[in-house]
ChimeraX commands (.cxc) that place a marker at each C-alpha (Angstrom):
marker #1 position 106.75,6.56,36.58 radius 0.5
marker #1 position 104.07,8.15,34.69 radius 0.5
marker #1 position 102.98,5.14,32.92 radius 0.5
marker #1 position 102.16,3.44,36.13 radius 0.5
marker #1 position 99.91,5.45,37.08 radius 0.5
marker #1 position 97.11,4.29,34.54 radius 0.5
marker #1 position 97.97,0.58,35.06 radius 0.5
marker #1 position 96.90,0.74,38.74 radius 0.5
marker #1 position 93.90,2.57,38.01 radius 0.5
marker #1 position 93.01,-0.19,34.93 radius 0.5
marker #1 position 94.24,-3.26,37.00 radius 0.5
marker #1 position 91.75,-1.70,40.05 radius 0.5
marker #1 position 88.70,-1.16,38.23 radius 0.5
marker #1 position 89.53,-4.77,36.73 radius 0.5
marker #1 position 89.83,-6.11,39.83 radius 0.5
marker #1 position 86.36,-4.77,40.89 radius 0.5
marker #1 position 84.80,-5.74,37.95 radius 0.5
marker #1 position 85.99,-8.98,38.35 radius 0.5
marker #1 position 85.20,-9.73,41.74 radius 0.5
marker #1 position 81.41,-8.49,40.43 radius 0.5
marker #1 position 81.18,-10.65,38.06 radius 0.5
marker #1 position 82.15,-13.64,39.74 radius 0.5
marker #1 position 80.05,-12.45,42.97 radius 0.5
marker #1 position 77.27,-13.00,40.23 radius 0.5
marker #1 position 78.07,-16.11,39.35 radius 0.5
marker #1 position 78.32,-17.58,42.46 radius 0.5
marker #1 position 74.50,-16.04,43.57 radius 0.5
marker #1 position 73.54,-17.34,39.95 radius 0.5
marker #1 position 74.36,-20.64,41.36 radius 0.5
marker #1 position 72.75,-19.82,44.60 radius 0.5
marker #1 position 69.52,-19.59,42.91 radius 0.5
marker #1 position 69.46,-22.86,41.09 radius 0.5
marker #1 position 69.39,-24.33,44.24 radius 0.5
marker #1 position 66.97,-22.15,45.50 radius 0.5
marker #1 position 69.26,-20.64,48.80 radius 0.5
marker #1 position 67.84,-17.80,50.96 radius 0.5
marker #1 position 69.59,-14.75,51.59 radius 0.5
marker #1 position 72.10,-15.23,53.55 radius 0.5
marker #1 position 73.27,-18.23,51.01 radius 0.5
marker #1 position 73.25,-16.32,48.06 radius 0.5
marker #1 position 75.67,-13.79,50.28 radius 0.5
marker #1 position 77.67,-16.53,51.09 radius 0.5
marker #1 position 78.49,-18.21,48.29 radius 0.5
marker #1 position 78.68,-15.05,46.27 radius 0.5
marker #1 position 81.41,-13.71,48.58 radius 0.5
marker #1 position 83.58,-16.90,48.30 radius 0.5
marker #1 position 83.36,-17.00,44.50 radius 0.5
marker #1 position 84.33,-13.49,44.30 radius 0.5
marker #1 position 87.18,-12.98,46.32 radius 0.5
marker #1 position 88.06,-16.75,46.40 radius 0.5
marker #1 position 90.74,-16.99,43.85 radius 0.5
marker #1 position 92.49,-13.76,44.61 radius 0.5
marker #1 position 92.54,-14.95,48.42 radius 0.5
marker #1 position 94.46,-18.37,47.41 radius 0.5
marker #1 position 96.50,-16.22,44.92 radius 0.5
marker #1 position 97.59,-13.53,47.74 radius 0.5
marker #1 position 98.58,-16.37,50.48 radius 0.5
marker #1 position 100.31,-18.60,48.27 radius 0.5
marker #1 position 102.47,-15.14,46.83 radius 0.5
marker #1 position 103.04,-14.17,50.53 radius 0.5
marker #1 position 102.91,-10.40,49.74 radius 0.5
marker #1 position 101.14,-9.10,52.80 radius 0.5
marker #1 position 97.61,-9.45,54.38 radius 0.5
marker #1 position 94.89,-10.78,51.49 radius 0.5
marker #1 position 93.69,-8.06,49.40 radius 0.5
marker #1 position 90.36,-7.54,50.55 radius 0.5
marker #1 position 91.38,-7.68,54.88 radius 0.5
marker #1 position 91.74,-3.77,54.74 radius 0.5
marker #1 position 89.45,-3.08,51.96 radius 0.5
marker #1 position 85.64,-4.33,53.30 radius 0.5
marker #1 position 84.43,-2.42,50.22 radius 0.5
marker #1 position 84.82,-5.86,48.40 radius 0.5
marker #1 position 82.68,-7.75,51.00 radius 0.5
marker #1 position 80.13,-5.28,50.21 radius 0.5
marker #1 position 80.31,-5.38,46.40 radius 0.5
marker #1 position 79.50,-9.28,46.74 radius 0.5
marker #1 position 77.01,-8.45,49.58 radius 0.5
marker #1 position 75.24,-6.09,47.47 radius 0.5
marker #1 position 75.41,-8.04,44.22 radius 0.5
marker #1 position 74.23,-11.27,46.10 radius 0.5
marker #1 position 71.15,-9.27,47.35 radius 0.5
marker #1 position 70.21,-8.09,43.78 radius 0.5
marker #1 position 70.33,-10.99,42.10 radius 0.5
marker #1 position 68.10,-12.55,45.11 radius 0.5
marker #1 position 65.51,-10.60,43.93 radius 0.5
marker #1 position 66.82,-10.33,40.33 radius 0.5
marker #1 position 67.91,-13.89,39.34 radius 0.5
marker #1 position 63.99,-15.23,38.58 radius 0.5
marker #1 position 63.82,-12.48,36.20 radius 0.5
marker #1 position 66.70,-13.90,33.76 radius 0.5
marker #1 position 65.19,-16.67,30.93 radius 0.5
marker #1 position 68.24,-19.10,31.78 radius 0.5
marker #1 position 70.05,-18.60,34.41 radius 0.5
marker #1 position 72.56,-21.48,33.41 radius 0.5
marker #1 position 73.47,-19.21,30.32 radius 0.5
marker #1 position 73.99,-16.25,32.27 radius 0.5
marker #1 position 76.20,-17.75,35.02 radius 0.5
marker #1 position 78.49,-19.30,32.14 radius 0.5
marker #1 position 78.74,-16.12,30.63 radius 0.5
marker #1 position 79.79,-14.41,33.91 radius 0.5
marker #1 position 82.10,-16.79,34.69 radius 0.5
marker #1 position 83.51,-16.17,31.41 radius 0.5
marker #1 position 84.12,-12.44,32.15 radius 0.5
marker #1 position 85.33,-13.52,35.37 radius 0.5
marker #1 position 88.01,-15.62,34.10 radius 0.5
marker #1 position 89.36,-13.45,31.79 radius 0.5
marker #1 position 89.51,-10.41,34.22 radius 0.5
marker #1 position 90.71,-12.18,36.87 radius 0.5
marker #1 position 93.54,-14.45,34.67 radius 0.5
marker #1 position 94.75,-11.29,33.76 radius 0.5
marker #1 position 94.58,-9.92,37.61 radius 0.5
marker #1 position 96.51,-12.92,39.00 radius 0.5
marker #1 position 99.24,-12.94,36.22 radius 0.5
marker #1 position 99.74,-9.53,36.75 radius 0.5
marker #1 position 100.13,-9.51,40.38 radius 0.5
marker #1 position 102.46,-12.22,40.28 radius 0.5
marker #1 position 104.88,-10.48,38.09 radius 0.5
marker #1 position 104.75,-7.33,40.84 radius 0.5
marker #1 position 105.43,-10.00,43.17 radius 0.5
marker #1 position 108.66,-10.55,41.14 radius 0.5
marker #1 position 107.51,-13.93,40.15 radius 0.5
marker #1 position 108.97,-15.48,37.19 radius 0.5
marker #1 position 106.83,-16.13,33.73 radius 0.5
marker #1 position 105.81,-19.44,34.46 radius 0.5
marker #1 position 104.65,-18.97,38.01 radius 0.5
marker #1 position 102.46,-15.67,36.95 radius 0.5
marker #1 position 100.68,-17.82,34.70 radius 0.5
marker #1 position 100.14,-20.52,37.43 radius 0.5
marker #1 position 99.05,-17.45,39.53 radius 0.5
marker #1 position 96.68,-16.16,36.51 radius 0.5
marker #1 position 95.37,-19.82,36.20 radius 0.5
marker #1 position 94.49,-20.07,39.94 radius 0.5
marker #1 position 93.33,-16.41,40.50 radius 0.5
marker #1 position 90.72,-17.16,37.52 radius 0.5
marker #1 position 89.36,-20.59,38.75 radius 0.5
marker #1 position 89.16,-20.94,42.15 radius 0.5
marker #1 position 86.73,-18.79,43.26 radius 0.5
marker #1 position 84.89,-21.08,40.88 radius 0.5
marker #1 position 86.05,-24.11,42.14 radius 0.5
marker #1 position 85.06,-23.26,45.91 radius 0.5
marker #1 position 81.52,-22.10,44.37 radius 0.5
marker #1 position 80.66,-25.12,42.59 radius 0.5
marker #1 position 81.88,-27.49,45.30 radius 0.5
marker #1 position 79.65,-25.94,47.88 radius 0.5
marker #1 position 76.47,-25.89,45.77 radius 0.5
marker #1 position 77.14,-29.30,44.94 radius 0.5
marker #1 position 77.65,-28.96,41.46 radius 0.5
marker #1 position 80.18,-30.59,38.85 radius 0.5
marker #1 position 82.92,-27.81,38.82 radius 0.5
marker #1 position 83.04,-25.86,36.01 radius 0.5
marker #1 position 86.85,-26.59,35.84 radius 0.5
marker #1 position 86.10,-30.61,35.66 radius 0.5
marker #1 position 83.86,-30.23,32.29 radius 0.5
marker #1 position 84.86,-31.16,29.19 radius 0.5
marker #1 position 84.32,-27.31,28.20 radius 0.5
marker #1 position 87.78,-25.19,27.43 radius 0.5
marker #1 position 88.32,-23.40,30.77 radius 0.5
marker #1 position 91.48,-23.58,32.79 radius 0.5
marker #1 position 93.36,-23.90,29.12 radius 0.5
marker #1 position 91.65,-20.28,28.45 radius 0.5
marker #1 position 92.84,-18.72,31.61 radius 0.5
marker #1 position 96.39,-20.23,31.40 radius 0.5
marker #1 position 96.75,-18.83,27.49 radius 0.5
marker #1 position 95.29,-15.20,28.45 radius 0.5
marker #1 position 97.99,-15.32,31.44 radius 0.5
marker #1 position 100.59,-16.27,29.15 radius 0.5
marker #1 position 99.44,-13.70,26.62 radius 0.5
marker #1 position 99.97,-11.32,29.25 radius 0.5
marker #1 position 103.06,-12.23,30.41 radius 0.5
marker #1 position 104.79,-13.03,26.96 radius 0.5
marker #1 position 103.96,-9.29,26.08 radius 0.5
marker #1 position 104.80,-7.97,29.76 radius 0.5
marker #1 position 108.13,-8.99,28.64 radius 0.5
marker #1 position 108.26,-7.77,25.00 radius 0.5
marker #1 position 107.58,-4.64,26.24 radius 0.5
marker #1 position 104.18,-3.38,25.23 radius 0.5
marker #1 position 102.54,-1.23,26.67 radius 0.5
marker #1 position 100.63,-2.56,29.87 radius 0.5
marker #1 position 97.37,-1.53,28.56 radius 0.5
marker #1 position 98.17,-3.40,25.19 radius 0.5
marker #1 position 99.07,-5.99,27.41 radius 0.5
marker #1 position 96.06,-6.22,29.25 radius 0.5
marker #1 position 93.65,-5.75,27.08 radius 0.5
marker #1 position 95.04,-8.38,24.49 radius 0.5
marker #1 position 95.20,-11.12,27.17 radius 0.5
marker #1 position 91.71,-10.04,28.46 radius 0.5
marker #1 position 90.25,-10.86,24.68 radius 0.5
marker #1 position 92.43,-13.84,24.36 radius 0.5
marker #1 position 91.09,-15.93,27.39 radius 0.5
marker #1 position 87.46,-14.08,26.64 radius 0.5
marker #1 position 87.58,-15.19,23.15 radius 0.5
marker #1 position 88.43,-18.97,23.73 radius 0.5
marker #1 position 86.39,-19.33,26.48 radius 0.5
marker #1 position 83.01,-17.92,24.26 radius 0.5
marker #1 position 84.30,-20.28,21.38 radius 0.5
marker #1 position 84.63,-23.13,24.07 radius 0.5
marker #1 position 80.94,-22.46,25.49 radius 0.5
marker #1 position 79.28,-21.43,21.89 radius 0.5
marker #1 position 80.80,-24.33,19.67 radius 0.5
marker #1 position 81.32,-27.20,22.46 radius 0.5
marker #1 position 84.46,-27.47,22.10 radius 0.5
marker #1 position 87.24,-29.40,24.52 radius 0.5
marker #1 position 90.30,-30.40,24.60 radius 0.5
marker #1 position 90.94,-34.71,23.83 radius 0.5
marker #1 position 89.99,-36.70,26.76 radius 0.5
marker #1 position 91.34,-39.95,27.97 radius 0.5
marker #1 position 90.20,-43.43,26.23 radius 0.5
marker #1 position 91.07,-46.61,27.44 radius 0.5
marker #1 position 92.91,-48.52,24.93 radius 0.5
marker #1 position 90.34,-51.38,23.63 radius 0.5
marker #1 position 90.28,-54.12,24.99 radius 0.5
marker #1 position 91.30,-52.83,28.74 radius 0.5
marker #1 position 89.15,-52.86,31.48 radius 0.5
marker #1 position 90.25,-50.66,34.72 radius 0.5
marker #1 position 88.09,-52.61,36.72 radius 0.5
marker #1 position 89.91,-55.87,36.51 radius 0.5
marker #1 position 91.27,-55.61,40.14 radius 0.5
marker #1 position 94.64,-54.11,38.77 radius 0.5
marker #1 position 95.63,-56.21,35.72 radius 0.5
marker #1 position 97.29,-54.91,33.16 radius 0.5
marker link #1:1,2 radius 0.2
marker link #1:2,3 radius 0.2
marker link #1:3,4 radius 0.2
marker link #1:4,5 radius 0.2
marker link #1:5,6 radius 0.2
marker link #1:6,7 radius 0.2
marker link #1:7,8 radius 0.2
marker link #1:8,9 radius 0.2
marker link #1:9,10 radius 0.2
marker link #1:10,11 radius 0.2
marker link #1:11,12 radius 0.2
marker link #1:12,13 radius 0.2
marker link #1:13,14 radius 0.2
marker link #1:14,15 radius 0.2
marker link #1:15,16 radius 0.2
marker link #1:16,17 radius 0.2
marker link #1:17,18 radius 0.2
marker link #1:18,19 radius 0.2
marker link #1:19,20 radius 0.2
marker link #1:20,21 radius 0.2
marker link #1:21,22 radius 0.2
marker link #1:22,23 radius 0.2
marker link #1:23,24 radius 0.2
marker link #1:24,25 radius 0.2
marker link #1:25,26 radius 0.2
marker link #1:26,27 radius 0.2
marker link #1:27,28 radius 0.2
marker link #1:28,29 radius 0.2
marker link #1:29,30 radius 0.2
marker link #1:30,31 radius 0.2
marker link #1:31,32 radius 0.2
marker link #1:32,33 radius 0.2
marker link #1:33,34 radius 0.2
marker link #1:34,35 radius 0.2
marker link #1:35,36 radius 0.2
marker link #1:36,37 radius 0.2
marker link #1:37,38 radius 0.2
marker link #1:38,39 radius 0.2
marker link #1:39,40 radius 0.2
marker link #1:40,41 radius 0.2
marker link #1:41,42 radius 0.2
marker link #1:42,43 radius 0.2
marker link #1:43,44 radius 0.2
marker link #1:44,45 radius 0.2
marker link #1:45,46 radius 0.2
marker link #1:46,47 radius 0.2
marker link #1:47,48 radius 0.2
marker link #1:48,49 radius 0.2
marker link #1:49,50 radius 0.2
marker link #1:50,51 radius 0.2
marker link #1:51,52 radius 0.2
marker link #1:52,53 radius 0.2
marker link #1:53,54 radius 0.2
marker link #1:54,55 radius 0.2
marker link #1:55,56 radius 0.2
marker link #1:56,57 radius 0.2
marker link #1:57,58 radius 0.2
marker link #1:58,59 radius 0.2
marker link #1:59,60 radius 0.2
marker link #1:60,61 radius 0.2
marker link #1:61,62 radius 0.2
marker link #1:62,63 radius 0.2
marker link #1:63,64 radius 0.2
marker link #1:64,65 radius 0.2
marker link #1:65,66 radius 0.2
marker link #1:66,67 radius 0.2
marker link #1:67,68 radius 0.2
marker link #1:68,69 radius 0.2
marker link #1:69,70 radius 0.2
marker link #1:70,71 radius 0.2
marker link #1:71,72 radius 0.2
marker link #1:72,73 radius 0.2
marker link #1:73,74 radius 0.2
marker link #1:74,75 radius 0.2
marker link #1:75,76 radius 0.2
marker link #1:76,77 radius 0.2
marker link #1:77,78 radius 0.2
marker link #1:78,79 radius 0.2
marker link #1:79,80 radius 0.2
marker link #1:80,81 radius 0.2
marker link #1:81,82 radius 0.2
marker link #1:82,83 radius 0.2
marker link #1:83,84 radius 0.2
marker link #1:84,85 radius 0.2
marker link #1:85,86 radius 0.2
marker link #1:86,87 radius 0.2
marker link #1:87,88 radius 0.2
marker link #1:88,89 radius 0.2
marker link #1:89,90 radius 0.2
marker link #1:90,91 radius 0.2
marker link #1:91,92 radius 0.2
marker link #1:92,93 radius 0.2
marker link #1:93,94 radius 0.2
marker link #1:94,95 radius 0.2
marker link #1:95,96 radius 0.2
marker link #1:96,97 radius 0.2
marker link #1:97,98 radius 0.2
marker link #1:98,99 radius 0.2
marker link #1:99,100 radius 0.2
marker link #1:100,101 radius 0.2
marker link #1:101,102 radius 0.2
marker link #1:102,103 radius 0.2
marker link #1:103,104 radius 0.2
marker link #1:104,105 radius 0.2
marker link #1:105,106 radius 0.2
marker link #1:106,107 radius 0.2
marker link #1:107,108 radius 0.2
marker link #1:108,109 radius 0.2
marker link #1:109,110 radius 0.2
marker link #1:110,111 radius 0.2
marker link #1:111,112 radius 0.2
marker link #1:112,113 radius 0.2
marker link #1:113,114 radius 0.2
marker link #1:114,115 radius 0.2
marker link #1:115,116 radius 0.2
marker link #1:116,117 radius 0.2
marker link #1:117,118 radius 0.2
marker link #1:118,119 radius 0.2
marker link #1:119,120 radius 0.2
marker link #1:120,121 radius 0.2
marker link #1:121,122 radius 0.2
marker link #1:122,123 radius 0.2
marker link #1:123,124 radius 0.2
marker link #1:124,125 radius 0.2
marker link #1:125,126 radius 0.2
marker link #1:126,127 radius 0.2
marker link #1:127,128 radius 0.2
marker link #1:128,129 radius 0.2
marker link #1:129,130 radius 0.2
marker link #1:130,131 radius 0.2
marker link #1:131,132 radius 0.2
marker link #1:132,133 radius 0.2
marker link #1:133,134 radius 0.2
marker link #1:134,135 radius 0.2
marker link #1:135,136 radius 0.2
marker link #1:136,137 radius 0.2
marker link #1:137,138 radius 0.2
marker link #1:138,139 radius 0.2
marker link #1:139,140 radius 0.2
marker link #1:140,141 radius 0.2
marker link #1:141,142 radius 0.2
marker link #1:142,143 radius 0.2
marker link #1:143,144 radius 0.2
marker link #1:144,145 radius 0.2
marker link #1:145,146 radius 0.2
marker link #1:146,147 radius 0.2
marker link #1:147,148 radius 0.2
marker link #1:148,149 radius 0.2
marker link #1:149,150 radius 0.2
marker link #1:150,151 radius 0.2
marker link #1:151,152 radius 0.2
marker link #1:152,153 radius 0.2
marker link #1:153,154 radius 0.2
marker link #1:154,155 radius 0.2
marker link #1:155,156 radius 0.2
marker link #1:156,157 radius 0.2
marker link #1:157,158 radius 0.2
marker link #1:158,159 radius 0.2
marker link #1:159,160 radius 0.2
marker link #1:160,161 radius 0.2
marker link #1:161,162 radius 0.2
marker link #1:162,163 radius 0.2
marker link #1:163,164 radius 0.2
marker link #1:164,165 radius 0.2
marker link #1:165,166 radius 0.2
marker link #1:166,167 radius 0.2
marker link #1:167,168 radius 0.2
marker link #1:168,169 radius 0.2
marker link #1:169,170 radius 0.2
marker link #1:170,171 radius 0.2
marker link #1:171,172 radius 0.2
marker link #1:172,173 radius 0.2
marker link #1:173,174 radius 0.2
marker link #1:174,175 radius 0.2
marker link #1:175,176 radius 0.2
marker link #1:176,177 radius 0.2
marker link #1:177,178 radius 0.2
marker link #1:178,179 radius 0.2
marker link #1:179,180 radius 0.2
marker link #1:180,181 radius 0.2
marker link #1:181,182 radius 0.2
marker link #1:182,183 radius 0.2
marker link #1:183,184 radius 0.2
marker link #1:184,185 radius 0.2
marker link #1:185,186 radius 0.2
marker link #1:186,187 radius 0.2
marker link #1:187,188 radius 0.2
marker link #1:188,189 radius 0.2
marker link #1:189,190 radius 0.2
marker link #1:190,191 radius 0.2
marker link #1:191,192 radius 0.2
marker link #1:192,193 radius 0.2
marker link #1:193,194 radius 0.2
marker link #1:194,195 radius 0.2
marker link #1:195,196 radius 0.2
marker link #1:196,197 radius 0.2
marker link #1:197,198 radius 0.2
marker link #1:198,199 radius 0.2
marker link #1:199,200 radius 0.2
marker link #1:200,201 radius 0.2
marker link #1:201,202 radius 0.2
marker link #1:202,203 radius 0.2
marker link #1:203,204 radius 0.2
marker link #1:204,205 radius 0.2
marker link #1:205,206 radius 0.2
marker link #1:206,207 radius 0.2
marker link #1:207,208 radius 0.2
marker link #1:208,209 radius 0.2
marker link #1:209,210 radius 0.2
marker link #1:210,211 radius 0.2
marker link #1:211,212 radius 0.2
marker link #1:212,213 radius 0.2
marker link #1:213,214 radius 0.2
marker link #1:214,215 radius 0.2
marker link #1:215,216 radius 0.2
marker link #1:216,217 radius 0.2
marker link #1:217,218 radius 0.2
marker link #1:218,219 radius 0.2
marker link #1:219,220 radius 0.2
view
């Protein structure tokens, strides 16, 4: 019993920091297409408590995290306003909202994973639940402002979130300790995503086989 004591307190400041982060990168986006106010508010609140909403209805545990807790409306209120007057400040703002996405997603993988498994969700499902808890937000963000979603690109992303979930869930059932736990899958889906944004890398895309032509009115 002791021992779950300092998990709730970990997984709530994670859950904070997470829905910060993401609140940033959703008025990062805001500002590249030059929103007022009340849009940087907007879109900063749906990318922060986006995926956790999606992740609370589809697990059917009881009213969506943040109904009786308004503090997290505020936190993306308050971050939204900031970067309003903050964001013209930062040398690339593209750089910075990758990078906070990237904290994001690994917080927020971890988040999803692990409320799944309280759910009493098996493995596989808490990693679907990490997976959606860490991209949706972002998904919902990119789709308003009009932008390719971060999720589409040929960047690692979803692959990162589903590996830190599974990291998370693979020890969850070793054993370790949930801080271990936590921590490790935290760096894991960190880690690939910074490799993914610093050396370009992707996973293998689709290539027609030579020759074909998908445009030939369905031959073939």
């Amino acid at each position: 019993m002791a021992a779950a004591v300092p998990i709730d307190w970990i997984v709530g400041w994670l859950d904070v920091a997470g829905v910060a982060v993401f609140a940033a990168s959703g008025a990062l986006t805001a500002s590249r297409q030059q929103m007022d106010v009340v849009g940087f508010a907007l879109v900063a609140t749906v990318t922060g408590i986006g995926g956790g909403t999606i992740r609370d209805l589809l697990l059917g545990t009881g009213p969506v995290f943040w109904v009786f807790a308004p503090s997290y409306l505020f936190l993306c209120v308050g971050v939204a306003i900031l970067l309003f007057f903050a964001a013209p400040l930062l040398e690339s703002r593209f750089r910075a909202l990758l990078w906070a996405d990237a904290a994001g997603l690994a917080i927020f993988c971890v988040i999803g994973a692990e409320a799944a498994l309280r759910a009493g969700s098996p493995g596989s499902v808490a990693v679907l639940m990490g997976v959606i808890t860490a991209t949706f937000g972002g998904l919902v963000r990119d789709v308003l402002c009009a932008e390719v979603p971060l999720i589409l690109r040929r960047e690692i992303y979803a692959t990162a979130a589903a590996v830190g979930a599974g990291v998370y869930v693979g020890l969850d059932a070793a054993g370790a300790a949930p801080i271990a736990a936590t921590l490790a899958a935290f760096a894991t889906a960190f880690g690939i995503r910074a490799v993914g944004l610093t050396r370009g890398l992707s996973l293998p895309v689709y290539r027609n086989r030579p020759g074909r032509d998908d445009g030939d009115g369905g031959h073939g």
